[in-house]
PAROKE-30158 format. One record per residue (C-alpha): chain; x, y, z; residue number from 0; residue in three letters. Coordinates in nm, 3 decimals. Layout:
<papa->A x->X y->Y z->Z fike->NUM nulum->ALA> $
...
***
This chain:
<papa->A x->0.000 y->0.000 z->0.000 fike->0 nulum->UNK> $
<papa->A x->0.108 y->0.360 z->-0.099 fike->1 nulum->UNK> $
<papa->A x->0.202 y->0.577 z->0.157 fike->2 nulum->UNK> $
<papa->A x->-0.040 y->0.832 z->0.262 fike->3 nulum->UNK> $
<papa->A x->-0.014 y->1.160 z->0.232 fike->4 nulum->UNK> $
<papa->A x->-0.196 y->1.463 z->0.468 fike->5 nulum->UNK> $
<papa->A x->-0.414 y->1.702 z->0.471 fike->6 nulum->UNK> $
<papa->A x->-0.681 y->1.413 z->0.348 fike->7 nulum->UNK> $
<papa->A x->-1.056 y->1.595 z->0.257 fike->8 nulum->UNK> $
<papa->A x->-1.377 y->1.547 z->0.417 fike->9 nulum->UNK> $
<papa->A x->-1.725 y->1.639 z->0.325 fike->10 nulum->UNK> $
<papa->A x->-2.073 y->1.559 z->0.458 fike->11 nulum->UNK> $
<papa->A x->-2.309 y->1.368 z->0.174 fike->12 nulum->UNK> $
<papa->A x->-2.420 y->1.714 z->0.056 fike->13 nulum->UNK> $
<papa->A x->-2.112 y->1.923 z->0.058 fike->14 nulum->UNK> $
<papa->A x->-2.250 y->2.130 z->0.295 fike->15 nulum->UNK> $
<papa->A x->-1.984 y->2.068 z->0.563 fike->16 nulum->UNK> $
<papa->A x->-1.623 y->2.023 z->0.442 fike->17 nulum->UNK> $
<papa->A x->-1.324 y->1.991 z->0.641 fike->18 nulum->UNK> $
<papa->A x->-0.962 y->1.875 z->0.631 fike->19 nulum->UNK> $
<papa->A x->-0.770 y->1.569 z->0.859 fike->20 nulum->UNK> $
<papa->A x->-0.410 y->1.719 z->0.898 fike->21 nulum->UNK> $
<papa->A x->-0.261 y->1.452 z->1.057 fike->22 nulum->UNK> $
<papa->A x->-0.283 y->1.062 z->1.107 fike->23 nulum->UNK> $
<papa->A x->-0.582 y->0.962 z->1.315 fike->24 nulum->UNK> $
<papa->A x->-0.407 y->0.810 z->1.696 fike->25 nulum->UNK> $
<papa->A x->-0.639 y->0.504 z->1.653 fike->26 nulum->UNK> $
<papa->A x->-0.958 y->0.345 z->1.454 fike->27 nulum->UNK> $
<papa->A x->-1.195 y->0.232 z->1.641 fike->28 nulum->UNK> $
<papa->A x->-1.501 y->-0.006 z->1.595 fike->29 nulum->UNK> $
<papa->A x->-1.816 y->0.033 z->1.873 fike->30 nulum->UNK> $
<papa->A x->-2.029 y->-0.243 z->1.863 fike->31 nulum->UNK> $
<papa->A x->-2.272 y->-0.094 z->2.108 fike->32 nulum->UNK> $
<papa->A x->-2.690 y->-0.036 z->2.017 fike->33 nulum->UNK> $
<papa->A x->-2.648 y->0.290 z->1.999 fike->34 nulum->UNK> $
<papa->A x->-2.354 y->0.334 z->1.723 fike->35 nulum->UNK> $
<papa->A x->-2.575 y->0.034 z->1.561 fike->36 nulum->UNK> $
<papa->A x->-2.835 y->0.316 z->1.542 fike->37 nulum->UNK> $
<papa->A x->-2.613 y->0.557 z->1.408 fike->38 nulum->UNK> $
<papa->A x->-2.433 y->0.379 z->1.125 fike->39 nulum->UNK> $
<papa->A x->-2.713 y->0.178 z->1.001 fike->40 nulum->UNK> $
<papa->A x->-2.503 y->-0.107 z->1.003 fike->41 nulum->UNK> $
<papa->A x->-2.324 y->-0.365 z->1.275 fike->42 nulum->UNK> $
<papa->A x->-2.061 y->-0.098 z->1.398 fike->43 nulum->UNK> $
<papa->A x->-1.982 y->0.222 z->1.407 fike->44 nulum->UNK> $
<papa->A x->-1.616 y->0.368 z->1.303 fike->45 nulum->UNK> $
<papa->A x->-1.437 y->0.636 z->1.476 fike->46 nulum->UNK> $
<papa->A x->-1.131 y->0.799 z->1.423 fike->47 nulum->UNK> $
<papa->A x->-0.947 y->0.956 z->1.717 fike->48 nulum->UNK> $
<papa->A x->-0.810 y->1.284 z->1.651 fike->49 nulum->UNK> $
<papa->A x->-0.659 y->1.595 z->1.820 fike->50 nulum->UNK> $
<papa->A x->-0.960 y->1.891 z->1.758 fike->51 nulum->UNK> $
<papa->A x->-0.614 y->2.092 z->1.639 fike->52 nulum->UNK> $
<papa->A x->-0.594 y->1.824 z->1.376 fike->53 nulum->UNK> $
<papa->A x->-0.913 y->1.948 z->1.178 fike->54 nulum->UNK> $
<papa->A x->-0.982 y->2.274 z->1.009 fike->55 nulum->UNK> $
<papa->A x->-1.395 y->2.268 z->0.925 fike->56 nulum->UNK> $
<papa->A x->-1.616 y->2.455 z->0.700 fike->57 nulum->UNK> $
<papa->A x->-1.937 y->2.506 z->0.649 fike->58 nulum->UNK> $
<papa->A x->-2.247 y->2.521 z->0.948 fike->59 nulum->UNK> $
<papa->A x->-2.258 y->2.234 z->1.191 fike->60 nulum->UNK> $
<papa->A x->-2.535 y->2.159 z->1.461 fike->61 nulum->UNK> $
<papa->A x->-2.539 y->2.003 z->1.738 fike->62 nulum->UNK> $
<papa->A x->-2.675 y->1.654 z->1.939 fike->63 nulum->UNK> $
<papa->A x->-2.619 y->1.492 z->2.269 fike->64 nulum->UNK> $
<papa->A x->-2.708 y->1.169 z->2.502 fike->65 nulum->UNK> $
<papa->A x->-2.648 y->1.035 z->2.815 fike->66 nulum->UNK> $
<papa->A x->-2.401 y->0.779 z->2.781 fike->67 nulum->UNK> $
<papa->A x->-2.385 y->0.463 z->2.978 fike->68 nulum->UNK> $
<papa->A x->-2.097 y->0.620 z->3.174 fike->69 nulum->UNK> $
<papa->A x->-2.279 y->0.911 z->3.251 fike->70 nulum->UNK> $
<papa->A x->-2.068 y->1.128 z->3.040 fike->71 nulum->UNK> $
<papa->A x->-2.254 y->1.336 z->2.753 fike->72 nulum->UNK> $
<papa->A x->-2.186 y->1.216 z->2.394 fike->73 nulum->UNK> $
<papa->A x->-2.235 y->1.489 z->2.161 fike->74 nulum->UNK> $
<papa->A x->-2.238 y->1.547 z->1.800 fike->75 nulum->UNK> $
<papa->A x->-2.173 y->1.726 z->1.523 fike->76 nulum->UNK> $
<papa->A x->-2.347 y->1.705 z->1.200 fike->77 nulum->UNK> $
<papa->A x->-2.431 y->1.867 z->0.842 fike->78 nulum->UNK> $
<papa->A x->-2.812 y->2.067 z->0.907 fike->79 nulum->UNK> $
<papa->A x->-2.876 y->1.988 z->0.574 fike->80 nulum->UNK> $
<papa->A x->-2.785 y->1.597 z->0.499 fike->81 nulum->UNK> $
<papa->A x->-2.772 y->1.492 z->0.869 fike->82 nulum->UNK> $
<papa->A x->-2.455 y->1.320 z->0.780 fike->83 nulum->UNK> $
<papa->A x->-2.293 y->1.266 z->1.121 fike->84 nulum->UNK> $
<papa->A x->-1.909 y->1.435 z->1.088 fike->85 nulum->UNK> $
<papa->A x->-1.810 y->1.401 z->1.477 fike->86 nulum->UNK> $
<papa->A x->-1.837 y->1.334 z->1.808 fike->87 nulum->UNK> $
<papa->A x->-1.692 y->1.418 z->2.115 fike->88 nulum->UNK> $
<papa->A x->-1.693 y->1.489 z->2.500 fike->89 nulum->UNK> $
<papa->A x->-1.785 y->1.825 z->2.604 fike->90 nulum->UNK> $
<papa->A x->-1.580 y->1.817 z->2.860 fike->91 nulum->UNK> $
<papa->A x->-1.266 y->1.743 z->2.683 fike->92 nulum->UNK> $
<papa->A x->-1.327 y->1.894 z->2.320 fike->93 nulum->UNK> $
<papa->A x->-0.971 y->1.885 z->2.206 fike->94 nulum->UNK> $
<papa->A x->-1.022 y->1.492 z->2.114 fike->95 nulum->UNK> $
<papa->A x->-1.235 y->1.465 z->1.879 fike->96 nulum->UNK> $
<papa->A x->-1.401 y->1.099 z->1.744 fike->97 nulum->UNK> $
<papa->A x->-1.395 y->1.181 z->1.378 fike->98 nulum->UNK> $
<papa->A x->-1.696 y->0.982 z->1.141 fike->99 nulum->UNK> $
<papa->A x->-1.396 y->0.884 z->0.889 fike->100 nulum->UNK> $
<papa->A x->-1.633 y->0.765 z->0.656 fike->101 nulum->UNK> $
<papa->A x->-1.653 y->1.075 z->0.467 fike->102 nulum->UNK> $
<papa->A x->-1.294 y->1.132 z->0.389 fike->103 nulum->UNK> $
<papa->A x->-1.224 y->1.081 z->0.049 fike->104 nulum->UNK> $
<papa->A x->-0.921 y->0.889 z->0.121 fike->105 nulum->UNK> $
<papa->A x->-1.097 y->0.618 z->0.334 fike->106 nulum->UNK> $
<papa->A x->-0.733 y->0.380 z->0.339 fike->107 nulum->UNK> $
<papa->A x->-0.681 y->0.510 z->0.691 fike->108 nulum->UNK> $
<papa->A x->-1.044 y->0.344 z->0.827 fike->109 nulum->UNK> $
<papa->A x->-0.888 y->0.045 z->0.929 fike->110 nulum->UNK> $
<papa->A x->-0.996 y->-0.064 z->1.335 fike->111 nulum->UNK> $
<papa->A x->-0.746 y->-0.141 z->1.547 fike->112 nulum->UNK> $
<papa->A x->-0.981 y->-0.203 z->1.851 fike->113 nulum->UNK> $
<papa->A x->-1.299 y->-0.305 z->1.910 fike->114 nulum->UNK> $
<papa->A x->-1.597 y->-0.205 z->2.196 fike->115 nulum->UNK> $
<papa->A x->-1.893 y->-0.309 z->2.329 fike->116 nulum->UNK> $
<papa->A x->-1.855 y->-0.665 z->2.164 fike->117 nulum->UNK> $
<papa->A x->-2.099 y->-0.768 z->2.395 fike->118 nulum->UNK> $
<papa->A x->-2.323 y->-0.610 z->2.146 fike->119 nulum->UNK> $
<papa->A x->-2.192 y->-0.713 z->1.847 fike->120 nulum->UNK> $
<papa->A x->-2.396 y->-0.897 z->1.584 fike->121 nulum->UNK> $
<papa->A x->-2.336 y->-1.279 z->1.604 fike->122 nulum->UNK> $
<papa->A x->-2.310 y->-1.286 z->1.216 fike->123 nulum->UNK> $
<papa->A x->-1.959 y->-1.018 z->1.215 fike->124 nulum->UNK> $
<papa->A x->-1.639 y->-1.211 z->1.283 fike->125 nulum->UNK> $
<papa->A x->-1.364 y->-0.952 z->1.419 fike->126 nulum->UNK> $
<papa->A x->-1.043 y->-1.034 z->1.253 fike->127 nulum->UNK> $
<papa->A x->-0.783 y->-1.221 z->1.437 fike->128 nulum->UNK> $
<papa->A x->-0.550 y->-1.060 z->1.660 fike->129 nulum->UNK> $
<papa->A x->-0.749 y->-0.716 z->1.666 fike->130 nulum->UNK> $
<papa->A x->-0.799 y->-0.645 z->2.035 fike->131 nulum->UNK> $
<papa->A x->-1.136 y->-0.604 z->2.204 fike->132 nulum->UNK> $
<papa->A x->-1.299 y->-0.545 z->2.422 fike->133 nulum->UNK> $
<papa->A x->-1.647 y->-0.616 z->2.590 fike->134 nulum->UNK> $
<papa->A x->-1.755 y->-0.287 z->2.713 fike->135 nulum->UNK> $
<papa->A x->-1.592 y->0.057 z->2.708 fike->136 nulum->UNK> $
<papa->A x->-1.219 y->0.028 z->2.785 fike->137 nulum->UNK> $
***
């Protein structure tokens, strides 16, 4: 595989929302819980974890929150116009950002090196061997 190369482009389905990743992502995640079920229409959610000084965004952005199981408040950013989720984070701590990397046009980089919540996880997805996991939230 070809090196890759930063800034990599983002953009929301509509375009409405566009943004740059400046550096690598610290880790790929894949949440098995309900909830990121709900969000990604699929078995798993993906999440990127980035420094907020790692993104440059443009374009309007609203926001969501929940309760998490830990008590914390998940919130979320997202295009007004598509609803494409772009990221989440803790509003407590919003210089580390859990970018949707789904949207980047370079997607090479979505590759999970952990797994969470595999208590959750449909029985059908096999995680591949010798990615660590976890049960719950680490």
């Amino acid at each position: 595989m070809s090196q890759i190369t930063y800034p990599i482009r983002g953009a929301c389905q509509c375009g409405g929302v566009t943004y740059q990743l400046l550096a690598p992502p610290k880790m790929v995640v894949a949440c098995h819980c309900k909830e990121c079920q709900k969000l990604s229409t699929s078995a798993f959610s993906i999440t990127a974890m980035v420094d907020a000084k790692d993104l440059v965004f443009q374009g309007e952005m609203k926001d969501w929150s929940r309760l998490a199981d830990s008590g914390n408040t998940s919130a979320a950013k997202f295009c007004p116009t598509c609803g494409n989720r772009i990221y989440h984070y803790d509003p407590n701590h919003p210089e580390a950002i859990k970018l949707k990397p789904s949207n980047l046009e370079n997607t090479r980089i979505i590759e999970p090196t952990l797994h969470v919540w595999t208590r959750e996880k449909q029985d059908w997805y096999q995680i591949p061997e010798g990615v660590k996991q976890f049960e719950g939230q680490p």
